[in-house]
N, C-alpha and C positions, 0 to 999 in steps of 0.2 A: 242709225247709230253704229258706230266701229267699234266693235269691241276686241279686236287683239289685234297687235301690228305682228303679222307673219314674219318679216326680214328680222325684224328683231328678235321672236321668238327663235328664228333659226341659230344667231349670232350667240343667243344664251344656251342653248342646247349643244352647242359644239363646243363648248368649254368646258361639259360634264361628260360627253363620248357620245351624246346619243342624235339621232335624227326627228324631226318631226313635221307632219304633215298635217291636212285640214283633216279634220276628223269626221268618218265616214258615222259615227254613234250620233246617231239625233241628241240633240241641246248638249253635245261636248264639241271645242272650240279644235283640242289637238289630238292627236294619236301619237305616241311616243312611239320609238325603235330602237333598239341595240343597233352599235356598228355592224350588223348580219344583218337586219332588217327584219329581224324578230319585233313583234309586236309586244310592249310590257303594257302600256297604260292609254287612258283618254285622260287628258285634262283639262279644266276651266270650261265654266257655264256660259254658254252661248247669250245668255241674257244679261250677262254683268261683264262691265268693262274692267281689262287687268289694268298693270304700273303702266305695260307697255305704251297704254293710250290715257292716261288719264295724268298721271306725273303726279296723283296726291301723293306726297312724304307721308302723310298722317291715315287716308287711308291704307296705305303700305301698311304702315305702322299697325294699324289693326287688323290686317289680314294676319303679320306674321304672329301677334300675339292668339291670333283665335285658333291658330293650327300649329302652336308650338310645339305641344308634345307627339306631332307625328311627322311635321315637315324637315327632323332631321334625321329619319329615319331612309336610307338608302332603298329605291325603289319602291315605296308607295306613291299613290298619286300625288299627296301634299308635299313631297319633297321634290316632284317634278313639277309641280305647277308653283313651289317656292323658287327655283331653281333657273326656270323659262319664264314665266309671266308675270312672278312679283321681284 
């Protein structure tokens, strides 16, 4: 089962400044980077599929309601992995 399209997570990632790669943390899918290649975060569970590969509208829809009050919070994981994967 595929659970993150890499090409697209990159394509989303580059429109907020940052880099990312497969994630070296067991059961996390990315590793985030600052433009210097500072490490900030891991995001998304290796076990659940994101938007990137599944296209529900409505599970969208429930992920951004279940992490609202943190996925707009600059620099936590839930505002990177609202940002790249949902």
């Amino acid at each position: 089962m595929k659970t993150f399209n890499l090409t697209t997570a990159r394509k989303q990632a580059s429109k907020i400044g940052v880099n990312v790669k497969k994630s070296t943390r067991k059961g996390k899918k990315l590793d985030v980077y600052d433009s210097k290649c500072n490490y900030l975060k891991s995001i998304g569970d290796i076990n659940y599929q994101d938007f990137t590969v599944h296209k529900d509208p409505i599970r969208r829809q429930r992920y951004k309601k279940r992490f609202e009050k943190t996925r707009h919070i600059k620099g936590t994981a839930s505002y990177f992995a609202d940002k790249i994967l949902w």
